[in-house]
N, C-alpha and C positions, 0 to 999 in steps of 0.2 A: 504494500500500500504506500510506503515511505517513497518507493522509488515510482512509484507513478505520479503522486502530488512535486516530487523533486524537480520534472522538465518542465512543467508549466510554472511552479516555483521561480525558475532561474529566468524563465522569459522576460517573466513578471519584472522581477529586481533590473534586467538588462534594460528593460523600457523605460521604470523609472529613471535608472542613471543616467539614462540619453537627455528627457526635460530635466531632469536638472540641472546637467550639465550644459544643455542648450540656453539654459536660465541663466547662469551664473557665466558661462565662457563667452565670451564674443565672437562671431565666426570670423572669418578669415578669407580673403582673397589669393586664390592663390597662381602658381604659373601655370601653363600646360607643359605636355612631355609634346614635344617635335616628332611628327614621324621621321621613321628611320629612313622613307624613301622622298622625303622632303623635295630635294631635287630632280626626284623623276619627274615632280607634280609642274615645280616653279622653275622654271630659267628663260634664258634669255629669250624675248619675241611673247612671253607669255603675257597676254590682257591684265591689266589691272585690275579691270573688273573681278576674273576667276581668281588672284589674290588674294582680294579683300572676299569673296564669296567662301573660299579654303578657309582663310588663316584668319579674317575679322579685320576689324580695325585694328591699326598697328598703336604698341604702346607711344609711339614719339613720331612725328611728321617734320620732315626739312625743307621746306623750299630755298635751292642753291642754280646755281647760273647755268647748270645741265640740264634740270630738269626736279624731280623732288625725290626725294629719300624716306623710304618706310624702315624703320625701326623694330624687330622684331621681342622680344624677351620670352624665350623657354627656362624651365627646370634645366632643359639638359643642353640648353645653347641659345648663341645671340644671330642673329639672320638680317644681315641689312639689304635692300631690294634698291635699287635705283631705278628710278624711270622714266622716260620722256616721252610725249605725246601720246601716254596712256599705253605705255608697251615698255614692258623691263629690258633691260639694256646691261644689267651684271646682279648676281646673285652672288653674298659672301656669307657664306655659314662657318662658326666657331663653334666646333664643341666641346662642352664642361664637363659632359663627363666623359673618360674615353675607353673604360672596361665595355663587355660585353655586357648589356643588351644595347647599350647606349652607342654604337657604330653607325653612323651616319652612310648611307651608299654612295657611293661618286658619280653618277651617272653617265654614260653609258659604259663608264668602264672598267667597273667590276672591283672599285677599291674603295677602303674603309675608312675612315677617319679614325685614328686610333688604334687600327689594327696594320695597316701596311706605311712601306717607309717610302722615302720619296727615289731611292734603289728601286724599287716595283715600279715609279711611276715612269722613270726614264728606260724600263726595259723594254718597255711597253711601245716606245720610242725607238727601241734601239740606240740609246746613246747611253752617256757614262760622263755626263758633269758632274759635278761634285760644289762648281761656284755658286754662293746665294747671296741674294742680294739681302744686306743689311740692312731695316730702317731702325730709327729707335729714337725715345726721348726719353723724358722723365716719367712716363707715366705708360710707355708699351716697349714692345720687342720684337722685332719680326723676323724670321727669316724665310725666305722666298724665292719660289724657280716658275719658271713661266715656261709654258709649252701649247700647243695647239692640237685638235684632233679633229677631223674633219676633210671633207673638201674644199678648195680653195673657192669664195666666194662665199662659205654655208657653215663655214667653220667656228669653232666658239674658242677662244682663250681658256686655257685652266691655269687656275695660279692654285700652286699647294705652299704651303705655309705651316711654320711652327713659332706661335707667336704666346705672347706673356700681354696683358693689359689691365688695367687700373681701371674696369668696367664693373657695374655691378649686374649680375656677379660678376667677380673676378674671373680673368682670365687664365689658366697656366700652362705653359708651357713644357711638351714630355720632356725628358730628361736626354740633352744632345752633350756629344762630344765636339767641338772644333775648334779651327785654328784660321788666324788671322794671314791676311796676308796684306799686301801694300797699297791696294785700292782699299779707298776708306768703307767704299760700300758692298765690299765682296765678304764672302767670309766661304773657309771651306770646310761642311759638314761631314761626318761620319757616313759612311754608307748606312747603317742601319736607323742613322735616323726618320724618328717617327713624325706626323704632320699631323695635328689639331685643327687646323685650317683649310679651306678651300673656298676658292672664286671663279665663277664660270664668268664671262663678259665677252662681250661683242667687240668692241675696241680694245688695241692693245695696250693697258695700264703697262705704265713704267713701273709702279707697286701695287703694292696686294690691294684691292681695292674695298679697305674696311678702316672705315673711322672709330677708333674709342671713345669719344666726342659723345657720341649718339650715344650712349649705354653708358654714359658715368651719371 
């Protein structure tokens, strides 16, 4: 008898705890999780409209002398969207966290954010750079290699990237080895370094094309 009054029992106590606790706690706004195929959905050519229809309004809106800049803020990453005359023009996704399940896809070419190095991305290529270009200041870190895939005319920019920033959240950077060399803006990484970063765009950025700015 004890153990049959016992599950209806515990329900009971479970329900109360919710109103009270609904009573007494204030709720909470909180972020969303990013799909993992994020990029297959949004890049470059894709309507504003299907943006804001996907993803919402964006936490923070720019208007700059290109065109205007959407703002993204995830749990598990920061997403900034450029656009001009209502059509994205570059896609730059960070992500915070870089264990599995949280591996962003690279689209269409089969590499992960957090899981493969930027060695994978230039095989892929057939080359074997190792130079990346340095930016940095007091408040980020970048390092970065630009490459293309595509045909000529249809092609998209990909810039991979392993950057540190003073965004909330914060940014970090995985753990690289390298070494300087005599251009101030070169630096030569470890093959097995990993990339936190990726930026698909139509034009070819001289950098990674992601402001900290927008996310402090």
């Amino acid at each position: 008898m004890m153990d049959q009054l016992a599950g209806p029992l515990a329900k009971h106590s479970v329900t109360l705890f919710q109103l009270v606790y609904r009573r007494i706690v204030p709720p909470k706004f909180g972020y969303r999780i990013a799909p993992s195929d994020i990029l297959e959905v949004i890049s470059p050519f894709t309507y504003l409209g299907k943006v804001i229809e996907l993803l919402g309004q964006p936490h923070q809106t720019f208007d700059t002398d290109e065109g205007r800049v959407l703002a993204y803020r995830f749990r598990n990453a920061l997403l900034q969207i450029n656009v001009k005359m209502e059509s994205v023009v570059s896609v730059a996704l960070v992500s915070l966290r870089l264990r599995w399940p949280n591996r962003f896809k690279v689209f269409p070419l089969g590499l992960q954010l957090g899981r493969d190095t930027f060695e994978s991305v230039y095989k892929i290529k057939g080359e074997t750079s190792r130079r990346f270009r340095t930016d940095n200041s007091s408040k980020f870190f970048t390092y970065s290699q630009k490459t293309w895939f595509g045909f000529p005319g249809r092609y998209f920019n990909f810039h991979f990237a392993a950057m540190e920033a003073a965004t909330y959240p914060p940014i970090r950077m995985p753990e690289v080895k390298f070494e300087r060399v005599e251009d101030f803006y070169s630096t030569l990484l470890e093959a097995k370094a990993k990339f936190n970063a990726v930026a698909i765009t139509r034009d070819e950025d001289e950098t990674f094309p992601f402001s900290w700015e927008y996310f402090s």
